[in-house]
MARDREN-550364 format. One record per residue: x, y, z of N, C-alpha, C in turn. Coordinates in pm, 1 decimal. Layout:
% MARDREN-550364
> nxx|nyy|nzz|caxx|cayy|cazz|cxx|cyy|czz
> X|Y|Z|X|Y|Z|X|Y|Z $
...
***
This chain:
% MARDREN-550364
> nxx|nyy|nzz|caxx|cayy|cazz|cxx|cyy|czz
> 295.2|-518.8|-1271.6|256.1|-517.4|-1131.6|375.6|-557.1|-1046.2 $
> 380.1|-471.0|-971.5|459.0|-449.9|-904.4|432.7|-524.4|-731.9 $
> 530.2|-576.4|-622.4|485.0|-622.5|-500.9|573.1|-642.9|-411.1 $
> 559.9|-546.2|-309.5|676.9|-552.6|-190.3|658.9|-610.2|-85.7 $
> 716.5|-754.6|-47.6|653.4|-809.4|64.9|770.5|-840.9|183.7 $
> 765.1|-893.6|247.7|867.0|-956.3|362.6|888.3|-894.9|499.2 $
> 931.1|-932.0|566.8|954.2|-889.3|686.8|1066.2|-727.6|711.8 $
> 1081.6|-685.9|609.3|1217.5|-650.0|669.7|1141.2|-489.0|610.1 $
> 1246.8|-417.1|637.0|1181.1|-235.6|649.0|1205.8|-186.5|451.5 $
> 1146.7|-78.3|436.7|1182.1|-69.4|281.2|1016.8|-89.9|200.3 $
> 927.2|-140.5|225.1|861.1|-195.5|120.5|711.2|-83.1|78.0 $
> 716.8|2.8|191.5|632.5|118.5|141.1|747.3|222.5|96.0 $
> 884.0|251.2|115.4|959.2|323.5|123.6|1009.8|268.1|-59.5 $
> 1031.8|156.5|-81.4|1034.2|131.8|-260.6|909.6|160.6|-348.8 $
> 742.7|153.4|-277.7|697.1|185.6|-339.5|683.0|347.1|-365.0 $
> 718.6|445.2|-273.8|701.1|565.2|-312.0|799.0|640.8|-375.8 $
> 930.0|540.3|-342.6|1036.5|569.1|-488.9|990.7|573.1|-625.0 $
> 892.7|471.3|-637.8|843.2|432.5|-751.7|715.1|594.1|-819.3 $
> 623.8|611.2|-710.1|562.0|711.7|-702.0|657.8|826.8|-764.9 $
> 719.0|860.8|-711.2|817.7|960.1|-701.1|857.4|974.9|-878.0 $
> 908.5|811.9|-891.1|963.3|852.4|-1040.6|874.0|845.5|-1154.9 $
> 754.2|812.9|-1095.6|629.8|802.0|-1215.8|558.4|970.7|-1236.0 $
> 566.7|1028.4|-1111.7|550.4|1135.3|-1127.5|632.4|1228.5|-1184.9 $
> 782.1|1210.4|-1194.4|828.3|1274.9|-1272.3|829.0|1207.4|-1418.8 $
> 804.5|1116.8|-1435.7|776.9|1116.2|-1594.0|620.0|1124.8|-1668.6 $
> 572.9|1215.2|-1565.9|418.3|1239.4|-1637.2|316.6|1199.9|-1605.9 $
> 362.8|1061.7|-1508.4|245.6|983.0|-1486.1|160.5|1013.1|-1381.5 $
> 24.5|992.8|-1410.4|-85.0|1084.5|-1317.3|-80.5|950.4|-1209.9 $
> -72.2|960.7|-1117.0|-15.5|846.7|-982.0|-129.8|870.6|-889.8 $
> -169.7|764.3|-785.6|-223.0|735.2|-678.9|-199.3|645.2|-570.2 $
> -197.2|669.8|-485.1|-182.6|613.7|-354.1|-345.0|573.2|-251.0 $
> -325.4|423.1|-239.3|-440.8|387.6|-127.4|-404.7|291.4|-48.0 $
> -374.4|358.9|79.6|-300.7|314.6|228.1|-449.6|253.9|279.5 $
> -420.1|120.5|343.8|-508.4|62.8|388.7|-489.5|81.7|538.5 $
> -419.3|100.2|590.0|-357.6|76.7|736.3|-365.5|189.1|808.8 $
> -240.7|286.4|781.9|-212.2|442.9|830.9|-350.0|507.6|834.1 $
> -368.9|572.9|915.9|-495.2|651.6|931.6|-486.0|844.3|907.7 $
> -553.7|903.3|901.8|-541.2|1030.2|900.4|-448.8|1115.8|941.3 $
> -425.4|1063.7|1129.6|-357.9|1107.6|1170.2|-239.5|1129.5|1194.3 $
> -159.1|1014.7|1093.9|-34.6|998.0|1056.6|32.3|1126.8|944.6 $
> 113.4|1201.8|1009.6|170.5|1309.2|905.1|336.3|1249.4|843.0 $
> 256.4|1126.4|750.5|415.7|1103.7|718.7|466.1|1189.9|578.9 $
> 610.4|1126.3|580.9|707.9|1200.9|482.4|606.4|1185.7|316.7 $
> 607.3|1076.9|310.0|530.6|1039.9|161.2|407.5|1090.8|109.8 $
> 335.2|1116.2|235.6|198.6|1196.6|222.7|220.7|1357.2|177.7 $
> 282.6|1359.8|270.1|335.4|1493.0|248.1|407.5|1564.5|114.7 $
> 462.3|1425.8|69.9|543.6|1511.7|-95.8|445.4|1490.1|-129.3 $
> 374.4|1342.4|-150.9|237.0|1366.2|-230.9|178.5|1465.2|-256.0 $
> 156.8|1582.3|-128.0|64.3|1668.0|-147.6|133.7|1754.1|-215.1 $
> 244.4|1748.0|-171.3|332.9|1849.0|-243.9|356.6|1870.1|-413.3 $
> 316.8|1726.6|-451.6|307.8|1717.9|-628.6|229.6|1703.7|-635.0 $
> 98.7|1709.6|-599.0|-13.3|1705.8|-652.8|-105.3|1559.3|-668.2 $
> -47.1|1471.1|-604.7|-86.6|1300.9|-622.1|-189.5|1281.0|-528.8 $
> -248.3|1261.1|-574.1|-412.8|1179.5|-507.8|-373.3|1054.6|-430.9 $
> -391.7|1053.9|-298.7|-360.1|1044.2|-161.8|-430.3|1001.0|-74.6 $
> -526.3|866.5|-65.4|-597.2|869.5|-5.9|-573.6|769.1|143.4 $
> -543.4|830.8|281.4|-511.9|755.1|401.4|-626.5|660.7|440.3 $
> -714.9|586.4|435.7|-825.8|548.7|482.3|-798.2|438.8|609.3 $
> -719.7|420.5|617.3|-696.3|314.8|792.4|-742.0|389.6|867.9 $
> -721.0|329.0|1007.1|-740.2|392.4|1111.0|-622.4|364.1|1238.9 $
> -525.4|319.2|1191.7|-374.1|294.4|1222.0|-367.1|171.3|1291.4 $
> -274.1|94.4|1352.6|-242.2|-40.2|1363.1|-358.4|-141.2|1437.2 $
> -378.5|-217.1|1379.8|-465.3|-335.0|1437.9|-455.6|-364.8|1591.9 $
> -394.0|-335.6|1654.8|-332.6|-373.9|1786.8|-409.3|-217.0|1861.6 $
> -405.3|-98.6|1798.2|-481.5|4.7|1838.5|-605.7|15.0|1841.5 $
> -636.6|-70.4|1785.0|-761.4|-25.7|1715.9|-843.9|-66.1|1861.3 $
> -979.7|14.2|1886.2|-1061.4|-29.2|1993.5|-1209.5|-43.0|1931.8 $
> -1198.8|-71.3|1829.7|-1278.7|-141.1|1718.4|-1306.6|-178.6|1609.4 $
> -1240.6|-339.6|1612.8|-1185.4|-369.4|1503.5|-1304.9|-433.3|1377.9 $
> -1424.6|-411.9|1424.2|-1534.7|-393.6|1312.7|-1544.8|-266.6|1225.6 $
> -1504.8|-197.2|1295.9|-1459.7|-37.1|1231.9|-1366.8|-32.3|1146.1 $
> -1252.3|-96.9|1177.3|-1112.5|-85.8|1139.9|-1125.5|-168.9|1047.9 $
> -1206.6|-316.6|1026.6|-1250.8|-387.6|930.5|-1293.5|-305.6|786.0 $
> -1414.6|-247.4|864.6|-1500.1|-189.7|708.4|-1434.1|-51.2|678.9 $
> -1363.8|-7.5|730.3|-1278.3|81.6|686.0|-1180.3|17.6|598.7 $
> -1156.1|-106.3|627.3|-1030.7|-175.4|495.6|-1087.7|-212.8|360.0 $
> -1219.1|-228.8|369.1|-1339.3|-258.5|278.0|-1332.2|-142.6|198.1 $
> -1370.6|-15.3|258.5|-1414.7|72.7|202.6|-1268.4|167.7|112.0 $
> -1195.2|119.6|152.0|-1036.0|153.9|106.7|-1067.6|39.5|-39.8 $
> -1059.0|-66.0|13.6|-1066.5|-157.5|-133.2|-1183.5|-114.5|-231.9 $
> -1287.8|-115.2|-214.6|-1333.2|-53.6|-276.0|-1348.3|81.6|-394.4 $
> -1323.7|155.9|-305.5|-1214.5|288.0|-390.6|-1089.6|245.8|-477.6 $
> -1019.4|99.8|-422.0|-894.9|65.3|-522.9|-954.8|17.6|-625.2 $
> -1075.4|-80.5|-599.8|-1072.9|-185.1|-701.5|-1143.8|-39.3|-848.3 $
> -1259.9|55.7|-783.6|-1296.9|156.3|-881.0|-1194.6|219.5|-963.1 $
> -1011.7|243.3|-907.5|-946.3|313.6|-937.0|-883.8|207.7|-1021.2 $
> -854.6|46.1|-1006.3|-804.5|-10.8|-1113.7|-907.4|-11.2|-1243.5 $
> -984.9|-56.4|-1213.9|-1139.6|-79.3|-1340.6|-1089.1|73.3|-1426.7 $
> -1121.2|190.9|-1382.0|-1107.6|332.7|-1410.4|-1005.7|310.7|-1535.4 $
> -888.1|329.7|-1513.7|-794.3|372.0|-1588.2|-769.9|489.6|-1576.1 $
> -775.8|547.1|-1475.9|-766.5|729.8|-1476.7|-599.0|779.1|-1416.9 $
> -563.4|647.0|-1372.5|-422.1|689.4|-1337.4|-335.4|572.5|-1406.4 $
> -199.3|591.3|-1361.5|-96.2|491.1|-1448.9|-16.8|442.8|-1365.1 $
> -39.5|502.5|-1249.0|36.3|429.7|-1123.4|-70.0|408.8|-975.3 $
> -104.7|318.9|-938.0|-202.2|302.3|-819.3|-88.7|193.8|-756.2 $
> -60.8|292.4|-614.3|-3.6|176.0|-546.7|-137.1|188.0|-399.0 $
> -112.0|48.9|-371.9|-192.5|-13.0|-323.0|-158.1|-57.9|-136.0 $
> -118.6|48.9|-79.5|-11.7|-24.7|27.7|-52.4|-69.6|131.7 $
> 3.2|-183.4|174.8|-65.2|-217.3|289.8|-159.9|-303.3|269.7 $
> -212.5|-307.7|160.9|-305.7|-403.5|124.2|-294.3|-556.6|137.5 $
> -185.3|-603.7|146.1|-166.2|-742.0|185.7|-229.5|-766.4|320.7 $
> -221.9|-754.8|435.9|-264.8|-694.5|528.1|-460.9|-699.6|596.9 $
> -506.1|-630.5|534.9|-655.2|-697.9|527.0|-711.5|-760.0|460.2 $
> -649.2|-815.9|337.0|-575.4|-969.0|299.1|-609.5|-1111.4|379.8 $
> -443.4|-1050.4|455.8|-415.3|-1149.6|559.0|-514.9|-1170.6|660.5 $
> -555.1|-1061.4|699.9|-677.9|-1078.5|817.6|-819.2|-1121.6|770.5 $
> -853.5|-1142.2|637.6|-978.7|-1210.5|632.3|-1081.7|-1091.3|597.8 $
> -1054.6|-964.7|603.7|-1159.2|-886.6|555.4|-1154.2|-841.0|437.0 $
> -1074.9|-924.9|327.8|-1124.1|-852.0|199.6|-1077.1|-1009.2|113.8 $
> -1097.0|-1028.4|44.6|-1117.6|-1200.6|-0.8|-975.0|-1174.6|-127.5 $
> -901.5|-1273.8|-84.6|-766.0|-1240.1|-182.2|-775.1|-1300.8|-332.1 $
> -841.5|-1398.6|-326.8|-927.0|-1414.2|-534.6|-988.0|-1343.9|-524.8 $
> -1049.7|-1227.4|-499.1|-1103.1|-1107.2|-521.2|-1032.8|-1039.3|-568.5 $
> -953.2|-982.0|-503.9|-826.9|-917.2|-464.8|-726.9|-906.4|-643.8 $
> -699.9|-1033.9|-627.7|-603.5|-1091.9|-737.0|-689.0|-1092.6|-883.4 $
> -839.8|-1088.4|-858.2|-913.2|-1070.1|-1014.6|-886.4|-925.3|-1031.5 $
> -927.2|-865.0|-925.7|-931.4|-739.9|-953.1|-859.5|-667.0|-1034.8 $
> -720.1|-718.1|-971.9|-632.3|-664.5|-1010.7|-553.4|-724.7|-1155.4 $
> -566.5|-827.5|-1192.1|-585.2|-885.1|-1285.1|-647.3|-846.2|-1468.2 $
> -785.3|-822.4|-1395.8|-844.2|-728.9|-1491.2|-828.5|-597.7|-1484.9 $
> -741.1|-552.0|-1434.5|-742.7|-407.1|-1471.1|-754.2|-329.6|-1559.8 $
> -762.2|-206.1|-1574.2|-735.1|-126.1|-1732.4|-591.8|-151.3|-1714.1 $
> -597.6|-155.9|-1857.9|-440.5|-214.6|-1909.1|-347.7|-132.9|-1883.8 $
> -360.8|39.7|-1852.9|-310.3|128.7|-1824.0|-228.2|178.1|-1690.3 $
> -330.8|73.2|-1599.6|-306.5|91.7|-1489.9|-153.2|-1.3|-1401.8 $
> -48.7|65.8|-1378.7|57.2|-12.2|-1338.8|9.0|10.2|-1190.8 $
> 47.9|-122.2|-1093.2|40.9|-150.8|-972.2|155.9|-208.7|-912.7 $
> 135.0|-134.7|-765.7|222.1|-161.6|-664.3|159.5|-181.0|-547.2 $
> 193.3|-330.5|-498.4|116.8|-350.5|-374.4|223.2|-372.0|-294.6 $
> 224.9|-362.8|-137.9|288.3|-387.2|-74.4|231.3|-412.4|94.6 $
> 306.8|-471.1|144.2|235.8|-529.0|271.6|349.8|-662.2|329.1 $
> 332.1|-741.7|408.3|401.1|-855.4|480.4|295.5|-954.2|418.0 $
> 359.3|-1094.7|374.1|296.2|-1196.7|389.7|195.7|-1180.0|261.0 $
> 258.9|-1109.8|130.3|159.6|-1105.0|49.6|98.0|-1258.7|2.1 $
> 4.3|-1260.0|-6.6|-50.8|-1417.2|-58.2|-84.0|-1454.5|-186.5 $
> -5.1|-1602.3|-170.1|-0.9|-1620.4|-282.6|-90.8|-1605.0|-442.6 $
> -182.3|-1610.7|-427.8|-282.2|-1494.9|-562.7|-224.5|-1346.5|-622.8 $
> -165.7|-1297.8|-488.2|-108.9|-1161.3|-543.0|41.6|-1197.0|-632.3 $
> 90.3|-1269.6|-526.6|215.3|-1281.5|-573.4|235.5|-1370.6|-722.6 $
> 161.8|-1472.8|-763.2|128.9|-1522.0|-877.1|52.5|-1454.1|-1009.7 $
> 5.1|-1309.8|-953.2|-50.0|-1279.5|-1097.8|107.8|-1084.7|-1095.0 $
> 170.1|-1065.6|-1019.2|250.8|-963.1|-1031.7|381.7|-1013.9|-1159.5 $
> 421.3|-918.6|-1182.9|510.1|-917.5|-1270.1|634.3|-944.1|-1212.9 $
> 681.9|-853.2|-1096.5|781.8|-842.2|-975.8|732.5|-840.7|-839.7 $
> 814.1|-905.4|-755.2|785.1|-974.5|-650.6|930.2|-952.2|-567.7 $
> 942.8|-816.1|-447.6|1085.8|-849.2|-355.2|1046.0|-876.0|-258.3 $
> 1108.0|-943.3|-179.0|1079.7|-978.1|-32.7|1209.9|-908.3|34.1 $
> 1125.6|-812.4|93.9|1277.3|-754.7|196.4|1275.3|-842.1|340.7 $
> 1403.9|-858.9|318.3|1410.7|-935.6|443.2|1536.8|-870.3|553.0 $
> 1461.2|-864.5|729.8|1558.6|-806.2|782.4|1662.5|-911.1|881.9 $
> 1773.2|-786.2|839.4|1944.7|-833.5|889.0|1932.4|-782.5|1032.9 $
> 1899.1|-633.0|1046.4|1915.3|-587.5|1120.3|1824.5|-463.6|1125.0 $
> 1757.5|-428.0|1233.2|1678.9|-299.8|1232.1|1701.8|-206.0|1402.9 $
> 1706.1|-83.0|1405.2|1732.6|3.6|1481.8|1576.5|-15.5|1623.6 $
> 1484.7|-105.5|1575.9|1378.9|-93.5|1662.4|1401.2|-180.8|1778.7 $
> 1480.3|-287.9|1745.2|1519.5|-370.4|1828.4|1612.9|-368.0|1925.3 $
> 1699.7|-251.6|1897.2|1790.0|-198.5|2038.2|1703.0|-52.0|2085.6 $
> 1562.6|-53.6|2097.4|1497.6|33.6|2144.0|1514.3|151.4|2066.5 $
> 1566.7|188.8|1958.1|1513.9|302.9|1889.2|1409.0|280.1|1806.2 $
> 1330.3|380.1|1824.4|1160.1|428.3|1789.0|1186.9|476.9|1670.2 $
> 1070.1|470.9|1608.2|1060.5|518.9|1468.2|1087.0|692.9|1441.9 $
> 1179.0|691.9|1370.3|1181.4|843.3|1325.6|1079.9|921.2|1236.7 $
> 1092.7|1042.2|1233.2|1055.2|1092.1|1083.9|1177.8|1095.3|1041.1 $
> 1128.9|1064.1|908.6|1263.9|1107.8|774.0|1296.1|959.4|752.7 $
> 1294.3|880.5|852.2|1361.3|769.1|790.9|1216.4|671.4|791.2 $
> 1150.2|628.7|870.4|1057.9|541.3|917.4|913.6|608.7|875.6 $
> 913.9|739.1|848.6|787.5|817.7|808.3|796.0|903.4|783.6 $
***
């Protein structure tokens, strides 16, 4: 188990490196974005579809957008849910989990939950979670643990997120 946490840019962008190379060695892979919503056409979704990786966006995009965050709640529920079925399963060999720290942090999904879950998994199942501020349960039962931390980022002298680099 794998876990990308910290402040700094990179930590969905290492996990789909990871995607990337599990799929080329055979491995039947999945993705479950807690955050990003439908309407996001990013880069990663997009190869996904492009190899064939089961892909599922279920957010409804940033907490600060949201104009109902009981919605945006049980939508993080219903994302976990589908993860915790896909760890139990064993049907894939890579489930990354992104973003998941995240409704975590906010109190709508219980993190000793979280951390059994994932815990007991099928033994088959390798994980990658990633998010800011992963807590400590996650970070105590993972194997690897980076914290990217930022030096410097392009958002802060007013450049906006790109595609290609940021999505």
């Amino acid at each position: 188990m794998l876990v990308n946490t910290g402040e700094g840019k990179g930590k969905s962008s290492a996990a789909f490196g990871v995607m990337a190379r599990g799929w080329a060695r055979g491995w039947t892979v999945c993705v479950v974005q807690f955050v990003k919503g439908g309407k996001w056409k990013t880069g990663e979704r997009k190869l996904a579809e492009t190899l064939g990786i089961e892909f599922h966006t279920l957010g409804d995009g940033f907490t600060w957008e949201s104009t109902d965050i009981d919605r945006t709640a049980g939508r993080a529920r219903q994302a976990w849910s589908l993860a915790r079925r896909k760890l139990a399963a064993g049907e894939c060999d890579l489930l990354i989990l992104d973003e998941l720290t995240y409704p975590v942090n906010y109190g709508w999904l219980d993190s000793a939950e979280v951390a059994d879950a994932i815990r007991g998994r099928d033994p088959r199942v390798n994980v990658v979670v990633t998010g800011r501020g992963a807590p400590q349960e996650i970070v105590d039962i993972a194997d690897t643990v980076t914290e990217m931390r930022k030096v410097k980022h392009a958002f802060d002298a007013g450049v906006r997120a790109r595609k290609g680099i940021e999505f």
